[in-house]
N, C-alpha and C positions, 0 to 999 in steps of 0.2 A: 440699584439703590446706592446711595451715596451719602458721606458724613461730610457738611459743610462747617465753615467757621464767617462770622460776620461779624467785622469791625465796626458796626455804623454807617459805614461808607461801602467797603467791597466785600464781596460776597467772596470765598476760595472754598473745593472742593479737595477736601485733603483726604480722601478712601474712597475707594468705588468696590463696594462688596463681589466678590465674583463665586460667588455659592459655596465654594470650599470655605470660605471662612466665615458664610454667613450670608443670606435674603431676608429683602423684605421687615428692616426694623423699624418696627413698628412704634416704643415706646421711646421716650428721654435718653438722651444722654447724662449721664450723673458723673460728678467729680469730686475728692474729697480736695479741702484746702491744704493739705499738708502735703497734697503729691500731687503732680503735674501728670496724674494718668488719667483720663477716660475711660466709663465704664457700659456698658450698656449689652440687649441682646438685639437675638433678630429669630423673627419669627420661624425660616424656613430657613435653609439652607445647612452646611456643617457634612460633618461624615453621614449623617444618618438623615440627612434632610427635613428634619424636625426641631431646626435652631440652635443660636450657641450663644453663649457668654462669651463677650469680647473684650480685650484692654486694648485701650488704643494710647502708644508711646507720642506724646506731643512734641516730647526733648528732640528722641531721635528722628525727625522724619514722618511722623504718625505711622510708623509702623505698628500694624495691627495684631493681635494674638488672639489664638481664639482657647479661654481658659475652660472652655467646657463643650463639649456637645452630648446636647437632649438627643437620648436613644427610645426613649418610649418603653413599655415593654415591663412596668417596673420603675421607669425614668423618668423624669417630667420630659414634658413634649409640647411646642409651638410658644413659647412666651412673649407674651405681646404688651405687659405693666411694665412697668418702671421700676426701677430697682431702690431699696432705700438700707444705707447705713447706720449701723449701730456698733458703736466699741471694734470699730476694724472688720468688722464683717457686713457683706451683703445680705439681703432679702428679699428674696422676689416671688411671683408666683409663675407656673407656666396652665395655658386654658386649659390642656388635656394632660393625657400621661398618668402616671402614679396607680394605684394598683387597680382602680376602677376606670381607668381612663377619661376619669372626671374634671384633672385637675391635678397641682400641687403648689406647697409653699419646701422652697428650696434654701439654699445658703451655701456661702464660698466666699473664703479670707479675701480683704482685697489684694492680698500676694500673688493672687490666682489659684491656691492652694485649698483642702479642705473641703470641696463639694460634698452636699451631702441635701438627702431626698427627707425634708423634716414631718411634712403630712400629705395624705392623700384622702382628698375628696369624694367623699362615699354619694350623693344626694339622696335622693328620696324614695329610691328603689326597697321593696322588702320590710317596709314597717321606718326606714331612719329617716331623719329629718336632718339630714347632714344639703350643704348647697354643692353646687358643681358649677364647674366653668369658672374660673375668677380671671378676665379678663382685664381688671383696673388695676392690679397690683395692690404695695401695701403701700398706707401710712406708722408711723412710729409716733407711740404719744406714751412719755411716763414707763420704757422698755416693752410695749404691747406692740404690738402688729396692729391694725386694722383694715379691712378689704371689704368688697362685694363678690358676689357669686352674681351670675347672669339667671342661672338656673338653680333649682333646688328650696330646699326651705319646709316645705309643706306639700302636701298631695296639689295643687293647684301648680308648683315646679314655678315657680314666679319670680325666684333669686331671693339673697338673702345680702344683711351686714353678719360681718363674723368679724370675730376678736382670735388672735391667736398668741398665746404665750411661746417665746421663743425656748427659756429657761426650761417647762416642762413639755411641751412639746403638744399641750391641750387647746385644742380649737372650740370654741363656744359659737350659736348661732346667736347672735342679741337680735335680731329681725327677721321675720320671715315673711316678703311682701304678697299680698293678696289680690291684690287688683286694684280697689279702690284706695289704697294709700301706693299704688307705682306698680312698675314691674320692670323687670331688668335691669338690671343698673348694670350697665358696662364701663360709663369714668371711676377715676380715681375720686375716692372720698378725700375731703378736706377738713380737720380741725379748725375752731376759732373757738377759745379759751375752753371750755369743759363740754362743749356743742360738736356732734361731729354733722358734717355737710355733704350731701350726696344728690344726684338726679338717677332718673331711670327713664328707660327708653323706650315705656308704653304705660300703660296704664293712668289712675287718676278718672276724673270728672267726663274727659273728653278724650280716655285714651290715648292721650299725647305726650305720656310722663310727665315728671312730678319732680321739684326740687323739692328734697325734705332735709330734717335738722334732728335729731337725737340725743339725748345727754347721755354723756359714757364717765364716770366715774374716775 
């Protein structure tokens, strides 16, 4: 697996992952404007073979760092969203890991500093109506979080939209899909103005998934 760059015209291949610092990324690469770093994960690979948080130096040669690796166990594991900024820090989720091996939403300065394991995804096991698997990553609207879950929600396990406050560290479900309005949502959700935007990857009239719209506050 490999990070390219494309000018319009040429295509260059500036990293080729070789599992010690990372396989198989799966999501975005993200950049803030004020720094010429690259940021992003990768699904597999790292000390523990369950993915890592990467910097990639542009200035120096794209040498690559890897700022973290997922241990599982306790630790998030496998992340495959996208990562999103806020005030200097990252947020992301990983699909597994965290204390039920459901899931987590994580965080890490972009210094590379400051990792840290902010929730873990219970789903619907035991009476909770918590989701599991968040395979989309987040959105930022207004200092919230917003994501899907693939899984979880309700005794049906059909995924969910959740909201997560960074500040207290409270995950709310605002959806929990049924069938007949979707099932699974594995993209990332999208904002446009007070509307949030999402599809799911079964369910619906004809079991085919379903672009849906929500107002979120």
């Amino acid at each position: 697996m490999a990070v390219f760059e494309w000018d319009g015209t040429n295509e260059g291949r500036i990293h080729d992952f070789d599992k010690e610092d990372g396989a198989n990324p799966y999501a975005n690469i993200v950049a803030l404007e004020s720094s010429h770093d690259l940021y992003g994960t990768t699904a597999a690979g790292g000390a523990y073979n369950l993915g890592t948080l990467v910097r990639i130096d542009t200035i120096h040669g794209y040498n690559t760092y890897v700022l973290h690796s997922f241990a599982g166990n306790g630790d998030g594991a496998n992340p495959e969203g996208t990562l999103v900024e806020n005030n200097g820090i990252y947020y992301g989720t990983t699909t597994y890991g965290g204390s039920e091996g459901l899931g987590t939403v994580f965080k890490i300065n972009t210094d590379g500093t400051g990792y840290s394991l902010l929730y873990s995804f219970k789903g619907v096991c035991c009476g909770r109506s918590d989701g599991s698997f968040p395979v989309g990553g987040l959105v930022l609207k207004n200092g919230q979080l917003y994501g899907t879950t693939i899984n979880g929600g309700s005794a049906s396990d059909l995924g969910t939209v959740f909201k997560f406050d960074p500040n207290t560290g409270a995950e709310t479900v605002l959806h929990a899909f049924s069938g007949a309005d979707g099932a699974h949502p594995y993209a990332r959700v999208a904002f446009h103005g007070k509307k949030l935007y999402g599809t799911t990857n079964g369910g619906g009239p004809h079991n085919q998934g379903v672009l849906f719209k929500m107002p979120v506050e």
